[in-house]
N, C-alpha and C positions, 0 to 999 in steps of 0.2 A: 365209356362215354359219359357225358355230363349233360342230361335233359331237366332244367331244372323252371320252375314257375318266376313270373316277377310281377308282383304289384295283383297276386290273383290271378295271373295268364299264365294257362299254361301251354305248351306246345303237343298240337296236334296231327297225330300219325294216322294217313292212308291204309288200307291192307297193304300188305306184302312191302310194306317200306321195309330198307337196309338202311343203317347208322351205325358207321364204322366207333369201334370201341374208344376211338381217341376225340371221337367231332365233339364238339360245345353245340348244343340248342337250347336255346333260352329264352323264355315269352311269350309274345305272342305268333305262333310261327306256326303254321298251317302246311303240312304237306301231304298232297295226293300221291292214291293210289301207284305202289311201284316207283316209287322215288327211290334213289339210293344217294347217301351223304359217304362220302370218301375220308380220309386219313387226315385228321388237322382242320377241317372246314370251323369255322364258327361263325353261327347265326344267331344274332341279336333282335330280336324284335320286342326292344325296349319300349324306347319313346316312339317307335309307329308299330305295322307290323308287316309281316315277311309271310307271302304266300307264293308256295309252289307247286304247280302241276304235276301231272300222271305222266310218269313216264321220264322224268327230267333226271339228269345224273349233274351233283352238285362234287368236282374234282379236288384232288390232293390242295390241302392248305389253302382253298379259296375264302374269302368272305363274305360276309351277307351283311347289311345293315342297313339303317332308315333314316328318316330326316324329322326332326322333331315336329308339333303342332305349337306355332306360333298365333299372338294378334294379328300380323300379317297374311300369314299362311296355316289358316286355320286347320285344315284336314293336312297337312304335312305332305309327305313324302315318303309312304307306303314302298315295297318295294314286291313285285309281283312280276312272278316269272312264269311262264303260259307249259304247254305241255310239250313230250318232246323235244326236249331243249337240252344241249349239252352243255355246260361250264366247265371250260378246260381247268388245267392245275394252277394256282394263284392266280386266279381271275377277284379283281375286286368289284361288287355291285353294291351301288350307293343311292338308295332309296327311288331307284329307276324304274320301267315300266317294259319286260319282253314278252311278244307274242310267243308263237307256236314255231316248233322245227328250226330251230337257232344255233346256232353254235358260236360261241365265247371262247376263241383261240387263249391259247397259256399267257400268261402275264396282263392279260386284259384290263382295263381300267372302264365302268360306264356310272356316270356319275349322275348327280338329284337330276332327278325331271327329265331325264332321257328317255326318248319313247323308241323301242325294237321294235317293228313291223314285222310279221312273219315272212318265213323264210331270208333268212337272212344271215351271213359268213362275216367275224369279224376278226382279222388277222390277230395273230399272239403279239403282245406288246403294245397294243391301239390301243387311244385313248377319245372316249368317246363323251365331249365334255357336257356340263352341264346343260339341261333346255334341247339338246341335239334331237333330230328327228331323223331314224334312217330308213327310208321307205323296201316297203318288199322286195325280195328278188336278185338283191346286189350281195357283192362283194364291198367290203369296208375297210381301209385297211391306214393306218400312220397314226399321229401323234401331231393336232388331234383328226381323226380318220376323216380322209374323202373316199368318195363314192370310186370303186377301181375298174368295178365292170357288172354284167347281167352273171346271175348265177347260169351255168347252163342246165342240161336235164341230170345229169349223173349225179352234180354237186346238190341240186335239189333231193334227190334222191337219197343220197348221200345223210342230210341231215335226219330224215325217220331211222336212216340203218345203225346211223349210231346210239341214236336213245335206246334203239331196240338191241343192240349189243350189249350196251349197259345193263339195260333190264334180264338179260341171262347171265351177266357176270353179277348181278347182286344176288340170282337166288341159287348159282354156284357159293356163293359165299354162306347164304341163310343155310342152305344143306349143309356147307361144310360143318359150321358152328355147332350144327345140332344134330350130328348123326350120332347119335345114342341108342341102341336097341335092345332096349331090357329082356327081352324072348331071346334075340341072341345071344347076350350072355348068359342066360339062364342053361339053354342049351348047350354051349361050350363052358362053362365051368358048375361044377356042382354044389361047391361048399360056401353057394353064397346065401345070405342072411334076405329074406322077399320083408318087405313089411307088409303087413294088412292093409288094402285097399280102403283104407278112412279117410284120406286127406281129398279136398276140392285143387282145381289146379287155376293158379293168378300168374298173373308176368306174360309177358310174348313169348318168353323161351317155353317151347311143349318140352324139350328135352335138356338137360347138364348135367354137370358132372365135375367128380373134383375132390380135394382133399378135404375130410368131417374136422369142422371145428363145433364143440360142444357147449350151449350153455344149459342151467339148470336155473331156473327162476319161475318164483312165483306171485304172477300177477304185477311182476315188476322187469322193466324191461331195461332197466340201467346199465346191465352188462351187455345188451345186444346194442344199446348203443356205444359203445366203449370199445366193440369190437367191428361195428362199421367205420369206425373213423381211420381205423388200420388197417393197411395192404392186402388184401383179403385173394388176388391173384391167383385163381387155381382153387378157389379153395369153396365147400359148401357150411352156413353157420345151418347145424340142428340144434334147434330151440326145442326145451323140453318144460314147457309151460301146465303139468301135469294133469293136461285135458281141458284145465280151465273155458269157459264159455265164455266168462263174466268182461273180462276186458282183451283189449287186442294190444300183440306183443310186437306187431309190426305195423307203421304207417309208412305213409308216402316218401315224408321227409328222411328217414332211417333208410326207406329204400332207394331213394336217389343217391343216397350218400353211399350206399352197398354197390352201385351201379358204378358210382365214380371211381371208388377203390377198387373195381375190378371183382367183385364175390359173383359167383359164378349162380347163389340161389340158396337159398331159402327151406328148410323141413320143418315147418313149427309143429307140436305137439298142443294147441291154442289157437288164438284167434287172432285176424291181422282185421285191419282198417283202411280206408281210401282206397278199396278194390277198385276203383275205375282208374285213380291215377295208377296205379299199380301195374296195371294190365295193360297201360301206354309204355310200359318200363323192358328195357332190353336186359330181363334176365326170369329166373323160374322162382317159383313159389308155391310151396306142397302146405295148406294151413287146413285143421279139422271147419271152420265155418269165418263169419264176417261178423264183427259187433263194431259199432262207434264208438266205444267208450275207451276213452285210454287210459292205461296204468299208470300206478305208480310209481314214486321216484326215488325208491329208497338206497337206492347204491347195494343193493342184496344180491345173491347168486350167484352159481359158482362157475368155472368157466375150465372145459376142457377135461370134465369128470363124465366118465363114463354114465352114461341114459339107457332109458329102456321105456320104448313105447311101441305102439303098436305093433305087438308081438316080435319085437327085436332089439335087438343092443346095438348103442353109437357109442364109438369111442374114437377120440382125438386120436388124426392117421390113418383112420380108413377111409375108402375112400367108394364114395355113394354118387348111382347112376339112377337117373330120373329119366322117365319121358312117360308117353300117353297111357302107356299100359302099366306101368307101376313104379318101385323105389328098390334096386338092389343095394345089397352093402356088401363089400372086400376089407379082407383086411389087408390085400396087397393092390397094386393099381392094375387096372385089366387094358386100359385104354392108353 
């Protein structure tokens, strides 16, 4: 997944939001509680911004974007989608305005300054043009959409069941991603490697897992950057920052970049920076404390050379299981 700031804005996650591994989020973009983003979405809230409610499921390859602030049009063309609200799969929404209990049929089109009244059905394929007002209660349905009939009680009904379907199929998914249980593997294999409970825990992800890639560096983070910019898929970077306090070997921007390649998380032996953006980031991070001060840039350290910190040994290939209760290491894969 690719959650990245613009212009200073950055994008804001609810509790228990899902953000599928492939969506784009970018800006200014606000979303409530229990949101979940699907497969291919991309939400830009550049030039305005993008706010979604509790509850809303945002489908496979839709869009999101806004309308710039003009002389004219001075406050723009924000684009704000209310709670309980479904957007089917390639649904595009273009700096418009939906209340509550909605549903945006597949292929949809709603464009600047459309206003959604709650409750409200609009067929796959409609196009809902610019200025449009569609009041409560109906069915919507062509190109560009008239009014087709009264919602009845079922289809009413209907629109809370889906958001709230959604809402168990996103945290089907957050379980699946993060069932890691380091007691359970503790119990079922014996010859695994605990480390000492020193590390603080940053990131969304409580639990990951994945193949140990190794740096060794001091007080310089050049090879951790060097190693985010490649395919990192499956894979955990342990930073061996030899305890260091003095500067932070991980920030924000290294870590959105780890999130876009796919690295599964984070074991510093040191200290990381911009914990708050950090902790907005869909992945783990096991660091001994927080400082603001960032390292240097010296192109030093080694990469993929066996380490040894608290009280265990990483070596490139094993493969190390994280979650709330501590850090196992394999040297074979268990999961």
């Amino acid at each position: 997944m690719t959650i990245r700031s613009y212009k200073n804005q950055y994008p804001q996650r609810g509790e228990r939001t899902y953000i599928d591994e492939s969506a784009m989020i970018v800006g200014d973009v606000s979303l409530g509680p229990d949101v979940s983003i699907w497969p291919l979405v991309a939400a830009r809230g550049d030039v305005n911004s993008i706010k979604v409610g509790a509850r809303t499921n945002i489908q496979d390859g839709s869009v999101l974007h806004v309308t710039r602030k003009t002389t004219t049009n001075p406050d723009g063309f924000p684009l704000i989608i209310g709670e309980d609200v479904t957007i089917g799969h390639k649904v595009m929404l273009h700096g418009c305005r939906l209340g509550n209990r909605i549903l945006v049929g597949m292929g949809a089109i709603v464009m600047d300054n459309a206003v959604i009244n709650d409750d409200v059905i609009i067929g796959a394929g409609s196009l809902v043009p610019p200025n449009k007002v569609l009041e409560s209660g109906y069915l919507y349905v062509g190109s560009p959409v008239k009014q087709a009939r009264p919602l009845n009680d079922d289809e009413k009904q209907f629109l809370r069941v889906s958001a709230d379907n959604y809402v168990r199929l996103k945290n089907e998914y957050i379980t699946e991603v993060s069932t890691v249980s380091t007691p359970d593997l503790c119990d079922a294999h014996k010859q695994l490697r605990i480390a000492q409970p020193v590390f603080k825990h940053f990131g969304m992800k409580t639990a990951f897992y994945g193949e140990v890639v190794t740096v060794r560096c001091d007080e310089d983070n050049s090879k951790v950057k060097e190693l985010v910019a490649q395919p990192g898929e499956g894979k955990v970077l342990v930073v061996d920052g030899g305890g260091s306090l003095n500067k932070a070997l991980l920030g924000d921007m290294l870590c959105e970049q780890a999130v876009t390649n796919g690295w599964q998380g984070f074991v510093i032996n040191g200290c990381i920076r911009d914990a708050e953006i950090i902790n907005r980031l869909t992945i783990g991070v096991r660091a001994l404390n927080t400082i603001p001060v960032k390292t240097e840039k010296r192109d030093q350290g080694d990469i993929n050379q066996r380490v040894s910190f608290a009280g265990i040994d990483f070596s490139a290939g094993d493969y190390l299981y994280a979650d709330q209760n501590g850090i196992v290491v394999s040297s074979t894969r268990l999961i």
